[in-house]
C-alpha positions in Angstrom: -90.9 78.5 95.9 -94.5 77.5 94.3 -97.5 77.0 96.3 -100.6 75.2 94.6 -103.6 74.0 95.8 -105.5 71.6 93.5 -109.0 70.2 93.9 -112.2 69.1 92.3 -115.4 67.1 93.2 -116.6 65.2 90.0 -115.3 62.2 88.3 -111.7 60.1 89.4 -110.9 63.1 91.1 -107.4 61.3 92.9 -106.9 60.3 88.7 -107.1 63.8 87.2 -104.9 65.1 90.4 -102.2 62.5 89.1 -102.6 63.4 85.4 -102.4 67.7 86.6 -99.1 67.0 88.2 -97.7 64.8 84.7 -99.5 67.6 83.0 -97.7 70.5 85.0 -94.3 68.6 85.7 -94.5 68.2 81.5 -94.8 72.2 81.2 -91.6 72.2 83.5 -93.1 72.7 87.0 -90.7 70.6 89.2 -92.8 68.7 92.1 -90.7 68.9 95.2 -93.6 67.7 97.7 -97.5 66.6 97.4 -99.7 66.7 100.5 -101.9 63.9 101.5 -105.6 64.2 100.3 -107.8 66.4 102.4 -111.5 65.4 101.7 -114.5 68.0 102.8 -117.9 69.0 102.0 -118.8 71.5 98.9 -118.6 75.3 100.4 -120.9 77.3 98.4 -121.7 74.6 95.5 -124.9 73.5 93.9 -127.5 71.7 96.3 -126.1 68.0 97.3 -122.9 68.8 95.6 -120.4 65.7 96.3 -117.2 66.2 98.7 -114.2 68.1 97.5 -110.6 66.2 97.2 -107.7 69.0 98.0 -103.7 68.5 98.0 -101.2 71.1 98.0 -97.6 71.3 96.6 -95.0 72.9 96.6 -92.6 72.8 94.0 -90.7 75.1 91.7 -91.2 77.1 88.2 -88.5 79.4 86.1 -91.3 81.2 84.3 -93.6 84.2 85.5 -96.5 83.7 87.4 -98.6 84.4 84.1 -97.0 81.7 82.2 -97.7 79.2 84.9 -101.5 80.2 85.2 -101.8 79.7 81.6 -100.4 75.9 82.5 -102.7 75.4 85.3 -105.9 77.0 83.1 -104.3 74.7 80.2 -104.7 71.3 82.9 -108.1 72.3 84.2 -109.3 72.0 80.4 -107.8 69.2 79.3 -109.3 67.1 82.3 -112.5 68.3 81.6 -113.1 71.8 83.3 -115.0 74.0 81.0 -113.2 77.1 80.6 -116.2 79.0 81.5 -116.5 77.5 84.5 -119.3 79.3 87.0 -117.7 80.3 90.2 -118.7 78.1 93.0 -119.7 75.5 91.4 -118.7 71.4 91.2 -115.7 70.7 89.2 -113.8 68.1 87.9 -110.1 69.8 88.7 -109.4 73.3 90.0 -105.8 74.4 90.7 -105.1 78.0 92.4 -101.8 79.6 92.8 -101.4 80.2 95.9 -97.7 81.8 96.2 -95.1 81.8 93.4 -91.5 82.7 94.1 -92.6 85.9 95.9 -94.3 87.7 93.3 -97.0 90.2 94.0 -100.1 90.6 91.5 -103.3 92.4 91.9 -104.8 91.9 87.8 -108.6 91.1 87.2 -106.5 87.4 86.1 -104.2 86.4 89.2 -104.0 87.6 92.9 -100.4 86.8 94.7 -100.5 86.0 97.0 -103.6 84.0 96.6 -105.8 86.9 98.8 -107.9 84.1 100.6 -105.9 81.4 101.0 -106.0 81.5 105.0 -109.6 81.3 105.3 -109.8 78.0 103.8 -109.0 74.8 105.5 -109.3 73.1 102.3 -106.0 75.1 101.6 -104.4 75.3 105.3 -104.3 71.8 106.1 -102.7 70.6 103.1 -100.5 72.9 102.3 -99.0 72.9 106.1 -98.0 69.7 105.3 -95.4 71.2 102.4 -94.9 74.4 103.6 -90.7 75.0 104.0 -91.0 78.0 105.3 -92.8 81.3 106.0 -92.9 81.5 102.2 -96.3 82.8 102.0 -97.1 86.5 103.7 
């Protein structure tokens, strides 16, 4: 099982989150559930930096971890995400990996699972609304 938490705070955020999943479910990520939208402030963002949408889903992908990071980098881009994005700063679409069929990784490029994924409501709350099971140590 796949565990993803997508977000952004600039532009038709709830558009770009609909176009991500097309996007993703194109590149043959099957969507098996999508949380309801979790709005809250910008943690760590640029002064008066505008509210952050977040959803999490679950859903399931036949390649490596790897190959679906280079998807999710892939969506980010083509809905406007610079791909030298700073760190902690406004975005238009931002999608982590948070667990992906098991898989460990500890590479400068991905972290499974994500490594700070329970500190962040913007993560919890959604994605206890898809979670099946303890999928995610």
């Amino acid at each position: 099982m796949v565990y993803l938490s997508i977000g952004g705070n600039l532009g038709d955020v709830p558009g770009a989150f609909q176009k991500a999943l097309e996007g993703l479910k194109e590149a043959g990520f099957r969507v098996m559930a999508v949380s309801s939208a979790y709005r809250n402030p910008a943690m760590g963002c640029e002064p008066g930096a505008p509210d952050f949408w977040n959803w999490a889903v679950r859903g399931e992908w036949d390649g490596t971890p790897e190959e679906l990071l280079s998807v999710t980098q892939a969506q980010e881009v083509a809905l406007g995400r610079p791909k030298d994005h700073p760190h902690w700063h406004s975005r238009t679409l931002d999608i982590d990996i948070i667990a992906c069929n098991g898989e460990k990784r500890d590479t400068p490029e991905l972290t499974l699972p994500h490594p700070r994924w329970q500190e962040r409501d913007f993560v919890k709350i959604p994605l206890s609304e898809v979670l099946d099971s303890k999928d995610i140590e």
